[in-house]
Each structure stands twice: as structure tokens, then as C-alpha cells.
N, CA, C and O of each residue as an XYZ file, in Angstrom:
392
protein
N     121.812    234.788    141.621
C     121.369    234.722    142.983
C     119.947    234.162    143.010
O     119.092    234.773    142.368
N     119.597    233.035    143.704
C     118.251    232.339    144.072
C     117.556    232.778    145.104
O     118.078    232.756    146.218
N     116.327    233.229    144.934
C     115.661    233.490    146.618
C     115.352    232.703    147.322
O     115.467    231.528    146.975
N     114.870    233.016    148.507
C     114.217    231.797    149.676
C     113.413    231.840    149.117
O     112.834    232.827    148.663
N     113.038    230.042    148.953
C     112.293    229.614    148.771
C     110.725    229.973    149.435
O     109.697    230.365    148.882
N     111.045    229.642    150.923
C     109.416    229.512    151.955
C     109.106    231.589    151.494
O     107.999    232.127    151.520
N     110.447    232.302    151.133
C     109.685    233.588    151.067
C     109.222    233.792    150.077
O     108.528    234.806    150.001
N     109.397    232.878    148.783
C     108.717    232.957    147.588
C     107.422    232.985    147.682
O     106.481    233.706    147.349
N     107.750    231.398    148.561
C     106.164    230.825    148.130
C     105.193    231.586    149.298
O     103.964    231.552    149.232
N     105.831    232.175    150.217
C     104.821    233.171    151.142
C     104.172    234.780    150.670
O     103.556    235.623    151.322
N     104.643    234.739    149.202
C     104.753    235.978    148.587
C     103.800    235.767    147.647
O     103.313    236.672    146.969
N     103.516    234.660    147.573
C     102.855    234.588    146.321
C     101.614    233.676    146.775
O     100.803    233.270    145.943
N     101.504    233.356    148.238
C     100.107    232.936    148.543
C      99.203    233.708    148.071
O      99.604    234.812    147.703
N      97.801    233.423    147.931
C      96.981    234.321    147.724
C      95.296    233.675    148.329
O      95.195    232.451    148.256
N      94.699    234.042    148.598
C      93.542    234.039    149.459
C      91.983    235.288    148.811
O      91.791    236.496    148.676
N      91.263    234.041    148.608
C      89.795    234.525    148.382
C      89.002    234.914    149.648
O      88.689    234.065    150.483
N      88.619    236.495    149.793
C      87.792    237.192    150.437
C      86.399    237.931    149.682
O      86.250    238.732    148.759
N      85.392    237.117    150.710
C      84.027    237.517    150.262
C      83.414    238.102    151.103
O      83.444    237.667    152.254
N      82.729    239.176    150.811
C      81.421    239.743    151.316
C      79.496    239.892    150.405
O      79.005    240.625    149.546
N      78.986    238.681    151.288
C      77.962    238.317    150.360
C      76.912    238.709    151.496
O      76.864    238.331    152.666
N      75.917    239.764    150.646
C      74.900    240.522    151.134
C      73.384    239.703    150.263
O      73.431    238.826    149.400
N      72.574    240.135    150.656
C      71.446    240.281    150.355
C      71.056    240.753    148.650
O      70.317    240.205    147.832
N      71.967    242.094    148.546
C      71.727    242.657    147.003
C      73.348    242.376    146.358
O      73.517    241.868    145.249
N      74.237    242.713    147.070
C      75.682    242.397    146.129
C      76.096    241.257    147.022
O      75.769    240.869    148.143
N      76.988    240.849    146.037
C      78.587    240.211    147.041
C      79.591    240.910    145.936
O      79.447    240.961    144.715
N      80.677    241.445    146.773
C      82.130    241.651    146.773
C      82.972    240.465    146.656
O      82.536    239.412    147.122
N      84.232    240.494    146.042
C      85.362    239.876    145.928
C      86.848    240.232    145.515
O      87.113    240.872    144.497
N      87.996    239.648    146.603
C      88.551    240.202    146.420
C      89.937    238.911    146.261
O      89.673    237.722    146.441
N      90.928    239.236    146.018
C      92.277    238.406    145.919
C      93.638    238.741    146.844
O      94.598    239.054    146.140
N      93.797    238.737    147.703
C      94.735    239.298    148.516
C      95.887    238.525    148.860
O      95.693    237.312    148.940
N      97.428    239.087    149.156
C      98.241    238.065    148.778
C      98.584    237.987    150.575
O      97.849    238.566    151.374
N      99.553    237.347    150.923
C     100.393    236.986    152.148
C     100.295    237.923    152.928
O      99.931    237.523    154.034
N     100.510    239.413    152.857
C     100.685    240.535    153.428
C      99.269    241.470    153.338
O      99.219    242.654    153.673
N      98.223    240.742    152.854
C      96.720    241.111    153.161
C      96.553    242.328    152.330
O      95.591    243.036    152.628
N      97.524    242.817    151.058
C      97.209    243.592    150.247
C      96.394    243.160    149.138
O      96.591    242.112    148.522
N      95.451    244.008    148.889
C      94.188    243.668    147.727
C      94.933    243.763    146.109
O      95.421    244.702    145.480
N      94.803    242.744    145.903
C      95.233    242.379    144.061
C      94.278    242.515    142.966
O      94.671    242.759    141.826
N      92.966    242.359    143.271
C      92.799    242.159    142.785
C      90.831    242.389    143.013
O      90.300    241.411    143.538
N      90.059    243.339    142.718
C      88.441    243.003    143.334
C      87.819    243.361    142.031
O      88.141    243.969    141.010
N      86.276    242.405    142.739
C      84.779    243.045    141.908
C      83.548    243.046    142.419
O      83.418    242.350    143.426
N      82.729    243.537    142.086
C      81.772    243.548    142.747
C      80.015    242.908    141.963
O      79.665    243.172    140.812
N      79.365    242.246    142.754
C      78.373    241.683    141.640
C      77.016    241.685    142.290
O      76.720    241.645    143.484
N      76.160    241.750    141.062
C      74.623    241.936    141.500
C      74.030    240.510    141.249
O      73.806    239.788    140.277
N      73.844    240.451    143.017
C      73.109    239.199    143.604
C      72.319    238.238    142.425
O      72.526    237.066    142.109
N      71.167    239.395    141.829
C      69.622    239.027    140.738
C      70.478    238.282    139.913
O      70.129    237.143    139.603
N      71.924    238.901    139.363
C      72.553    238.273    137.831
C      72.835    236.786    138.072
O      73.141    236.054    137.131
N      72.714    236.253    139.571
C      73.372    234.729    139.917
C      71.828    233.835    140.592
O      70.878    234.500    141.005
N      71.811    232.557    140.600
C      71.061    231.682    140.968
C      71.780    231.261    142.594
O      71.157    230.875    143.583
N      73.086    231.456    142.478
C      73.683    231.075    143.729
C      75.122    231.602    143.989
O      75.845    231.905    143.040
N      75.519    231.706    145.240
C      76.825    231.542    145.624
C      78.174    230.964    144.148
O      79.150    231.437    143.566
N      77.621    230.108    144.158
C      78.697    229.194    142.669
C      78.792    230.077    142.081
O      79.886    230.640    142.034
N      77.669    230.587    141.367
C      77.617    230.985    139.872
C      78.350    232.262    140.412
O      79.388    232.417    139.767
N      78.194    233.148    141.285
C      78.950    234.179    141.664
C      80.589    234.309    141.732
O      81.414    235.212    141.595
N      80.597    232.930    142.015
C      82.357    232.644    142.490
C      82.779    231.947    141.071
O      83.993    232.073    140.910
N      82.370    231.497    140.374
C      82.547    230.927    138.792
C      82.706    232.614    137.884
O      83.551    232.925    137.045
N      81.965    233.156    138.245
C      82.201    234.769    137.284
C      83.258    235.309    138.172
O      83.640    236.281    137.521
N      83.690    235.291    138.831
C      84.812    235.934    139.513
C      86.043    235.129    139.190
O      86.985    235.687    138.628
N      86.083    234.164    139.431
C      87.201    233.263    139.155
C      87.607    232.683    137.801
O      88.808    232.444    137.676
N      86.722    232.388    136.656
C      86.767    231.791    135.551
C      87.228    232.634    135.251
O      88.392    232.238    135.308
N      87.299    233.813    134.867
C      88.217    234.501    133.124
C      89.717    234.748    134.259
O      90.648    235.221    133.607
N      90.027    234.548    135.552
C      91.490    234.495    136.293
C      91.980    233.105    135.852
O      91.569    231.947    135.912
N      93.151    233.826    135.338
C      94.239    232.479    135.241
C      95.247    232.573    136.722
O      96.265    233.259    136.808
N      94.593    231.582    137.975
C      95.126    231.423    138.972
C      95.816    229.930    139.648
O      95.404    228.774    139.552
N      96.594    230.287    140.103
C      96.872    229.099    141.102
C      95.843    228.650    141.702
O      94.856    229.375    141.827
N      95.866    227.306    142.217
C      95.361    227.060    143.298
C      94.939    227.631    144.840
O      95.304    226.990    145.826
N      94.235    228.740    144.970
C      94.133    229.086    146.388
C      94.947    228.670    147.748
O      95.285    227.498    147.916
N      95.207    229.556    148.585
C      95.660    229.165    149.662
C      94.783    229.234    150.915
O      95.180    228.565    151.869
N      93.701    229.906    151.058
C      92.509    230.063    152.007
C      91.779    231.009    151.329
O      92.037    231.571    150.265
N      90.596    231.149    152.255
C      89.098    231.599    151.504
C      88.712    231.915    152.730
O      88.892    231.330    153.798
N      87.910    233.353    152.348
C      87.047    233.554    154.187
C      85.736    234.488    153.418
O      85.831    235.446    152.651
N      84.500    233.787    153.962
C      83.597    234.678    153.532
C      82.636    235.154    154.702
O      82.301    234.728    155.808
N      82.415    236.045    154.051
C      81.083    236.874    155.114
C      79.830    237.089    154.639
O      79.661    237.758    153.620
N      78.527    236.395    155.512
C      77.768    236.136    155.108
C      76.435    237.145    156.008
O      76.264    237.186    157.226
N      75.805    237.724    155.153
C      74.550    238.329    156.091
C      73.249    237.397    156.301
O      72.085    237.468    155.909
N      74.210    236.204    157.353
C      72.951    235.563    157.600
C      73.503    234.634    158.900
O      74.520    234.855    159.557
N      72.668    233.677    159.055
C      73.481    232.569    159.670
C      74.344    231.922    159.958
O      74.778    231.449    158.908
N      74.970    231.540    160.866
C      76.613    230.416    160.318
C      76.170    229.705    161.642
O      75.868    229.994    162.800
N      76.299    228.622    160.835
C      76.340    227.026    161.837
C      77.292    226.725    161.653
O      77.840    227.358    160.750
N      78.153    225.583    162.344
C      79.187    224.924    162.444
C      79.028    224.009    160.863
O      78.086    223.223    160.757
N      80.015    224.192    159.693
C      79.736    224.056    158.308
C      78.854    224.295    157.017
O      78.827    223.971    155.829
N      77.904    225.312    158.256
C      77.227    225.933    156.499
C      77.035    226.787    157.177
O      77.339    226.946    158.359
N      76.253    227.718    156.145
C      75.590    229.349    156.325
C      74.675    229.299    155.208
O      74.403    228.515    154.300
N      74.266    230.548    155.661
C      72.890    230.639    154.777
C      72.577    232.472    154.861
O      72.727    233.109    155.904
N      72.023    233.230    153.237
C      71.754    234.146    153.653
C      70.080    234.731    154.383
O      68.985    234.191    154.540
N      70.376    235.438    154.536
C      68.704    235.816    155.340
C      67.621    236.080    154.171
O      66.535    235.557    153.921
N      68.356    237.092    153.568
C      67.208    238.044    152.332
C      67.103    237.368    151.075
O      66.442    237.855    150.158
N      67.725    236.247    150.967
C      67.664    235.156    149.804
C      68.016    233.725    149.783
O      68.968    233.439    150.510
N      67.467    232.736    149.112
C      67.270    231.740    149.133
C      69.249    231.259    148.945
O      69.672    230.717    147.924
N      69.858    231.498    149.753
C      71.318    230.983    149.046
C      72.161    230.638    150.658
O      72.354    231.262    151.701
N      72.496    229.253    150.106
C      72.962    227.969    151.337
C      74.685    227.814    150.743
O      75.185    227.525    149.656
N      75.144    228.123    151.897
C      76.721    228.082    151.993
C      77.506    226.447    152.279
O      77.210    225.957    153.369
N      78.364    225.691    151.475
C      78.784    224.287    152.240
C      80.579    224.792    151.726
O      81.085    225.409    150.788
N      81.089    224.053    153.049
C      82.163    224.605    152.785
C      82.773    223.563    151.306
O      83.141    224.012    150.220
N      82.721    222.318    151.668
C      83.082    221.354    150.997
C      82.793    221.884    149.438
O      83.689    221.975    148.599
N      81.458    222.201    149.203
C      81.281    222.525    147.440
C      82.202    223.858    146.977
O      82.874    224.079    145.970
N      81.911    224.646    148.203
C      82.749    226.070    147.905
C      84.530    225.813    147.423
O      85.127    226.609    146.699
N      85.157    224.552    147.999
C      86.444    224.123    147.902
C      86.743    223.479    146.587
O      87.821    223.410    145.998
N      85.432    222.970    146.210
C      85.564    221.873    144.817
C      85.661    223.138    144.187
O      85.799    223.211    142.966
């Protein structure tokens, strides 16, 4: 017996959720049905930026390709970037995707 297909592949979406503060950012992996797979949590000082934060979270995961990404930022949001308040760290969506 073969499953549906579109329910496979809706089962196995998965989506990057951030919460980036001032002293931590959070991360988490959540699939189709918005259940958490997967989190960690990291100290701001240990990173130079956003990247390097999302490179230690993501590099030692052997993942698919993402299906969406939503982050939360304690600072600004303009129409394609953000920025936090309490530290020097600038959000683009475009680099965040590469």
C-alpha cells in the first residue's frame, strides 16, 4: 500500500522558528502541524551575528531543504530587514535564505 503523496510531503514539511533577543536567540524545527521537533537555545556574546547563530543550529542537522522560516526580532522591522535594538545585528531576508 502507497500513501498520498501531497500528505507525505505535508508531513514532512518543516519550518525554521526564531526568537532573537538582545542576550539569547531560541530555535526551533517544527513540522506541518506546528509540533516542535526539534529546539536550542544560544548565547547572543558566543556569535558575531545572526549567521553564525543559524550556522550552529543548522550545521551538525542533516536536513532537507526548509519549507518557511519566521523570526522574531526585539527590534525593528522595515519592509525587508530588521535590526536588533540592544546589539549591533541587521536582519536581510535574502542572506538569511542563502
Amino acid at each position: 500500500m502507497t500513501g498520498d503523496p501531497a500528505a507525505t510531503a505535508q508531513n514532512s514539511a518543516q519550518a525554521l522558528i526564531a526568537d532573537v533577543g538582545g542576550t539569547n536567540t531560541r530555535m526551533a524545527l517544527v513540522d506541518a502541524a506546528g509540533t516542535v521537533r526539534d529546539s536550542a537555545r544560544f548565547a547572543n556574546d558566543d556569535h558575531a551575528g545572526f549567521a553564525g547563530v543559524l550556522a550552529a543550529y543548522l550545521g551538525p542537522r542533516d536536513l532537507p531543504p526548509l519549507d518557511a522560516c519566521c523570526i522574531a526580532v526585539a527590534g525593528p522591522v522595515t519592509p525587508g530587514r530588521a535590526r536588533l535594538t540592544n546589539r549591533d545585528w541587521r536582519f536581510d531576508p535574502t542572506a538569511i535564505a542563502a
